[in-house]
N, C-alpha and C positions, 0 to 999 in steps of 0.2 A: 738539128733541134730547132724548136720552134714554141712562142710561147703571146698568143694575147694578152690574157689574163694573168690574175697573180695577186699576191700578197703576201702581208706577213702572217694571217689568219691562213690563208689555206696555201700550203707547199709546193710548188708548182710540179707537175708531173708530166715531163718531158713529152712531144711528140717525137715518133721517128718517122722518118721518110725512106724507103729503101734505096740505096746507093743505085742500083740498076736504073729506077726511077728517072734520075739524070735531072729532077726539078727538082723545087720549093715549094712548099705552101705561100699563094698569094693572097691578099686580101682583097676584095671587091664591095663594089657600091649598093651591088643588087643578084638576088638570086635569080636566074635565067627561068622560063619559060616550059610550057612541059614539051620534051623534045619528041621528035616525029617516030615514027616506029621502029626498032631496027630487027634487018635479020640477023639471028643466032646464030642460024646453021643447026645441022643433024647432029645430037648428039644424044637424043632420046628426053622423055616425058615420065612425068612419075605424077600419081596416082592416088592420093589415102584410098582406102577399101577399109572393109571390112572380112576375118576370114571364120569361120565356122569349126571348131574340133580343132588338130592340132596335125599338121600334116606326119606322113600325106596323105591321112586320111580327114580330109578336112577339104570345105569349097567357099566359096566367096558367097556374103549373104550381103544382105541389104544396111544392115546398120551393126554396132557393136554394144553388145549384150556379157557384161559383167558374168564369170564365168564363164559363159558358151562360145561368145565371135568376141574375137580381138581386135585392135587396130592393126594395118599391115599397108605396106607403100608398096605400090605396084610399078615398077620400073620397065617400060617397053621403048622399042626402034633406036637401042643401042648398037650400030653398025656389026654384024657379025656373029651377038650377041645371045644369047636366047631371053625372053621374058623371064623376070627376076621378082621375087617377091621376098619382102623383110617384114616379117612374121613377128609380132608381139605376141608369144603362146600365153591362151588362156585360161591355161592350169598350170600348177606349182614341177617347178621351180619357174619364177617369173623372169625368164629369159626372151631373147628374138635371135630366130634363126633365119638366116639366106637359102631361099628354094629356085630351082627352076623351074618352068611349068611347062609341060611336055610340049612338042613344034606341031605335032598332029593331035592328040585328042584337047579341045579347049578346057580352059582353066585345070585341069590334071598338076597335082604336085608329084614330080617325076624324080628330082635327083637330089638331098639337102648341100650346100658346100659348106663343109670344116672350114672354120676360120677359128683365128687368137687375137685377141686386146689385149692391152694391156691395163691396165684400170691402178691410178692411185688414189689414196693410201691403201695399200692391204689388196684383201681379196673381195670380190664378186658376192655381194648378197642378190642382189637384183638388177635386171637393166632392161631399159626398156628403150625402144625407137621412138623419137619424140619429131620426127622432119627429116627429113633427105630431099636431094638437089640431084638432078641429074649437070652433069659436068661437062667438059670436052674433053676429048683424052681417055676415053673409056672408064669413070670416075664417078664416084658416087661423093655429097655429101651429108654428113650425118650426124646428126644429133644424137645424142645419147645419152639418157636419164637413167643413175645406177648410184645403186647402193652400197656403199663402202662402213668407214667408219660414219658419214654422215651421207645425206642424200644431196648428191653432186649431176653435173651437168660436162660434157666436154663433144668438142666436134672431134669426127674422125672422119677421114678421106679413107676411100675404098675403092683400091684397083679391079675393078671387074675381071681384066683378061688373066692378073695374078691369083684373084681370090685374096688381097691383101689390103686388110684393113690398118690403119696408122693414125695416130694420133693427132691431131692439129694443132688443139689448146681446149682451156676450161670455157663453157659458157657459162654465164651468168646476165638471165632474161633481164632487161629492164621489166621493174617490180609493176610500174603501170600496163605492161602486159606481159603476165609472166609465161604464154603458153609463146610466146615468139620470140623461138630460140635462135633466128638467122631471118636476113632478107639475101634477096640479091636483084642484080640488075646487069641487062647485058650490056658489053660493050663492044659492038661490031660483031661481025661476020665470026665464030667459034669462038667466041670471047666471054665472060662473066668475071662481075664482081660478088664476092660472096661478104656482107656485113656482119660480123656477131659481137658483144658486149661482154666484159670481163672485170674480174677486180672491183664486186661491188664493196660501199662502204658506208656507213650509217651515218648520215649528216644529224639527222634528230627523230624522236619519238615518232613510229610509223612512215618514217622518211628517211631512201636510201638512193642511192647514186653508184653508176658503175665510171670508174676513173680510166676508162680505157676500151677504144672502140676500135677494132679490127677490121680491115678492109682488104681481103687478098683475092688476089688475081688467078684465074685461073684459063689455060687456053693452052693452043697446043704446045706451043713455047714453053709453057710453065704449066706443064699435065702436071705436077705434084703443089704447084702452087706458091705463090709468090706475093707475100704480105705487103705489098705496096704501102701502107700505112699504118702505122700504130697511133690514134688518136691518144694522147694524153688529157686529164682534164682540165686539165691547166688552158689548154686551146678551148675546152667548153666539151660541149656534150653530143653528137648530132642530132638533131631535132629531125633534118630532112636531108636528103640526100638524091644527087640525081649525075647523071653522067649525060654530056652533049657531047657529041663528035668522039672528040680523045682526050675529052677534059674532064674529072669529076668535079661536083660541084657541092659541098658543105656549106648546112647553115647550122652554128652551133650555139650553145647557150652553158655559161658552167653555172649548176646546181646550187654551188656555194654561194653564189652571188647574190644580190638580189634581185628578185623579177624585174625591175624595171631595170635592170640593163637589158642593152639593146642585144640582137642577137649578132655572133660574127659570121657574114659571109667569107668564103674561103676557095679559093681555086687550085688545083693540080694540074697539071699537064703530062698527060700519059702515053703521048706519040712515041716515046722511046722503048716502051717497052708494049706496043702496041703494032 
């Protein structure tokens, strides 16, 4: 546990640090510089498109057209793999299904794969693909905008080689931009960090805060993924975030506060699980 911030106005809300992790959160004088490029590694590239009709009679158009083309992520040079495409159909029932696109005739929707989620509370009114990541590990991640008892947000990781999609946790976009449901950032050679925001809550009229920020690791080590940090807001909020070497690097700010506090710089050390 970990705590800058605090009071008796707002309750403090624990960071965790994952035991594997083997650090702390430190505090620093300054946020470091923007770092030099690094290689990822092959683990494949993904895509927004747009698709046409509803496969597999349906092709890729130029833009997305209410009714007609829908938004769709096009997922390629997944080791082994065939080209994959996650379809937002754009006619009723407002669903998105997983296709393959044939090896020899181009853009061809050839095979759909059955998949199951799980989705709480209740059942499935609607769901739609809002972002995916291509991953290491043969690994998709995914955003997922669906309609239950109320319209909800949650990531799901996706075994490509299983056809197994699994739940991660809820999203919940910071409100100043609500279509960005995740960031991420590599770290080293088949490594990523994947960022998403949860547990928002209404400080005041048109003003809202998520108390809790998600930072998990993903790599061949931890193909299913490994939450390296649960930001509390008690620590502040992330404003920026960046990774040097094997270190990430947080500058945060808690909400409750007032503006003119200053923001807290923050350091990890991620060699161990690196």
């Amino acid at each position: 546990m970990f705590s800058l911030f605090g009071g008796d106005k707002n309750p403090k809300i624990v960071t965790l640090v994952h035991p594997d992790v083997g650090a702390t959160l430190q505090r620093a004088a300054a946020f470091p510089g923007e770092p030099p490029p690094v290689s990822t590694g092959n683990f494949g590239t993904v895509s927004e498109v747009a698709v046409a009709g509803r496969p597999p009679d349906a092709h890729f158009t130029a833009s997305v057209v209410p009714g007609m083309a829908a938004s769709a992520y096009l997922v390629e040079g997944v080791p082994g793999q065939p080209r994959l495409v996650l379809v937002n159909t754009s006619t009723a029932p407002m669903e998105f299904e997983i296709w393959e696109l044939d090896a020899a005739a181009k853009d061809v929707f050839a095979r759909q794969r059955k998949f199951e989620m799980a989705a709480e509370p209740g059942q499935w009114i609607a769901r739609r693909v809002a972002g995916v990541a291509s991953l290491p590990g043969h690994r998709l991640f995914v955003a997922v905008r669906y309609m239950g008892s109320k319209l909800r947000n949650a990531a799901y990781l996706y075994d490509v080689d299983r056809n197994l999609m699994t739940r991660v946790g809820a999203i919940e976009p910071d409100t100043s931009d609500p279509d960005q449901y995740f960031e991420t950032r590599p770290v080293g050679t088949g490594a990523l960090l994947v960022r998403f925001d949860s547990d928002n809550i209404r400080l005041a009229a048109e003003r809202y805060a998520n108390t809790r920020n998600h930072l998990v690791l993903y790599s061949r080590r931890f193909a299913d993924g490994l939450e390296i940090l649960n930001l509390g807001i008690g620590d502040g909020s992330i404003r920026r975030w960046s990774v040097v070497g094997k270190t990430l690097w947080l500058e945060t700010a808690d909400p409750r506060q007032s503006s003119q506090q200053p923001p807290a710089i923050l350091s990890l050390d991620l060699s161990k699980v690196l």
